[in-house]
N, C-alpha and C positions, 0 to 999 in steps of 0.2 A: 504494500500500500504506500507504502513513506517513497518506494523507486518510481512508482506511479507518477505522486503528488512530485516530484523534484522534475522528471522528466516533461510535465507540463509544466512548470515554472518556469522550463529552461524554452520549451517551446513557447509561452508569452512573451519570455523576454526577447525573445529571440523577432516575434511578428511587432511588437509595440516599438523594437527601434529602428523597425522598416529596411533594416540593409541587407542586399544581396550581395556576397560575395560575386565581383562581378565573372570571376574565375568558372565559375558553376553556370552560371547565366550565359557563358557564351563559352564551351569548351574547345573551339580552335580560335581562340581569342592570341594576338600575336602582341596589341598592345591596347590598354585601356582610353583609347580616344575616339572623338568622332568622325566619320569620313570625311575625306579631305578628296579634292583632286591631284592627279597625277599628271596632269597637261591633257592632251588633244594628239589625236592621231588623225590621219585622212581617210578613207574608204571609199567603195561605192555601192549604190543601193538599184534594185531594178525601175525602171521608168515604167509607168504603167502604161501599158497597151504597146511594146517594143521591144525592140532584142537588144535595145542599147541602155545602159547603165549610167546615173548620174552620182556625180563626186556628192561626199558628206562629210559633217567635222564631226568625230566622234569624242564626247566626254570622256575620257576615262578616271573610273575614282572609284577610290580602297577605302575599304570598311573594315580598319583591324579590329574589330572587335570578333567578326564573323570570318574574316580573313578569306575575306572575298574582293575580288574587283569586279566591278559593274562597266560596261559599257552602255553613254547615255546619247543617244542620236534621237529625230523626228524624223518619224516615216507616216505621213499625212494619211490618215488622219491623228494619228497615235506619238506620242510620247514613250518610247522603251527603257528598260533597264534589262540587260542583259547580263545576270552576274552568274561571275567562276571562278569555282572553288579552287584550291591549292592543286588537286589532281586535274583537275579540267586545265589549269593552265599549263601544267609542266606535259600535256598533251598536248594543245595545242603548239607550242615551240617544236617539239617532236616532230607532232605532223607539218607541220611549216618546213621544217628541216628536208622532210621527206619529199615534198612538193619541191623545194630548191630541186634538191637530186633528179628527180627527174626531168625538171625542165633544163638542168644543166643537161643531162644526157639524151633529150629528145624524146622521151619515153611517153608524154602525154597525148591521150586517144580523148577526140571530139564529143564521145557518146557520152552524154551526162548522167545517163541512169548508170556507166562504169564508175564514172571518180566522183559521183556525188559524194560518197564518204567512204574514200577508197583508203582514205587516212585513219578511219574508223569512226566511233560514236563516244560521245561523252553527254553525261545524266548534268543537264541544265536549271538555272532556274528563272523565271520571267517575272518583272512587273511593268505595267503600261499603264495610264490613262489618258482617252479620247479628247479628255478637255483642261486648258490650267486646273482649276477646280473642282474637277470630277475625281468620282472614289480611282483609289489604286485597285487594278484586280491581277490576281498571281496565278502563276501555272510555273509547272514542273516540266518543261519539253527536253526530249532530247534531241539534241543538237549534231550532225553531222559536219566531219570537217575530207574536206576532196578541193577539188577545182572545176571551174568552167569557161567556157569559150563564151566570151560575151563582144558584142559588135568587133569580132573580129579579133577579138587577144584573151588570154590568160589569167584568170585569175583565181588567187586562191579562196575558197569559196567554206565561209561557215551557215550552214541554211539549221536554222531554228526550224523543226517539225512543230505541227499543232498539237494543242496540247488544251485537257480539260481544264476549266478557269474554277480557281480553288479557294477564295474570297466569298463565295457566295451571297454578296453582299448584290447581283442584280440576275434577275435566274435568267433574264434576257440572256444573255453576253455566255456562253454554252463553254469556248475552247478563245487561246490565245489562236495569231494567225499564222501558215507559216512564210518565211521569208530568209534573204539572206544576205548576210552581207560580203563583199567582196573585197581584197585586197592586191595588190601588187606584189611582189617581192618583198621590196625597199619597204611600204606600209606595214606590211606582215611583221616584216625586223623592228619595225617601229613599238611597235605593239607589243612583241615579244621580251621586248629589253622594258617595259612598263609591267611583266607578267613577271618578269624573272625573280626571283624569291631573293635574292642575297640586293637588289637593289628595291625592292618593298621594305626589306627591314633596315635599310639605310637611308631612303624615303621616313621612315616613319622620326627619327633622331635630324636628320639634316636638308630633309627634303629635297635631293639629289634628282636631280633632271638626265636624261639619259641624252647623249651626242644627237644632234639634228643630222636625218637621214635624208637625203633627196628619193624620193618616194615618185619622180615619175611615171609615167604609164609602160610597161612590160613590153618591147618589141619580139615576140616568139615566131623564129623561122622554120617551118618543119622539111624534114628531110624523107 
């Protein structure tokens, strides 16, 4: 009875001074701070109704507490956040790496149902909203990383799958949409060197900016 009575004591005291270990509260936590951005990278997004692709500036920005980076772009009519976990990114550099090698050696084939995600799949996670002001809704998609032929060149290619919208906060709104975004080489490395883990935990202490890449468009001559 007396083990009882102490063990709730210790549980009052414990709810009455309101603190959460923030250790517990976010177990791949890297450091106790709010997200912050990492700069901006370049990308491209599909044009609608065309086989040609329009350039976009991508937010990029770390959440150490979940130790996640989010990618923040608008793709009309929506506001995305596209964030990746520690394993999703040390894939994605991988597969980037993978995609170099073969456009260095000529290796890559036009059919896009081949290299959609010839580089494999990684377990994603989404939030969007349609308006400034409107709710945030979340989905869990998984995300393929490959490449495609877009008006005429190469790129490397991460396409978000649909995916059920997990907010239930409007029974309208069913699944997120799917989409993808595109990068060059040079972009890809851009982005890569903002994903790399020894320069996020040097980021989080001195806010370290990674070397400016010339990211222009990809000339692929096939043989």
């Amino acid at each position: 009875m007396k083990k009882l009575m102490l063990s709730g004591a210790v549980l009052f005291l414990c709810l009455s001074c309101g603190h959460t270990d923030p250790a517990l509260k976010y177990p791949n936590m890297v450091a106790d701070l709010d997200p912050f951005s990492l700069g901006t990278v370049n990308a491209s997004l599909d044009k609608m109704f065309s086989s040609d692709v329009k350039g976009t500036v991508v937010e990029v920005i770390f959440y150490p507490r979940t130790n996640e980076v989010a990618l923040n772009f608008n793709q009309s009519p929506a506001e995305y956040w596209q964030f990746w976990n520690e394993p999703g990114r040390q894939r994605f550099i991988e597969a980037l790496d993978g995609y170099k090698d073969d456009f260095d050696n000529q290796r890559l084939v036009t059919k896009y149902s081949k290299s959609r995600a010839v580089y494999g799949k990684v377990k994603g996670r989404s939030e969007w909203k349609t308006l400034k002001f409107s709710s945030t809704y979340r989905s869990s998609p998984s995300i393929e990383l490959g490449y495609r032929f877009r008006d005429g060149a190469p790129y490397f290619s991460v396409c978000q799958n649909r995916a059920k919208e997990e907010s239930k906060s409007n029974k309208s709104i069913l699944e997120s949409n799917l989409f993808s975004i595109y990068f060059t080489r040079a972009q890809g490395a851009e982005l890569a060197k903002l994903f790399d883990k020894v320069f996020l935990l040097e980021s989080i202490a001195g806010k370290a900016r990674p070397p400016s890449i010339d990211s222009s468009r990809d000339v692929y001559i096939r043989q």
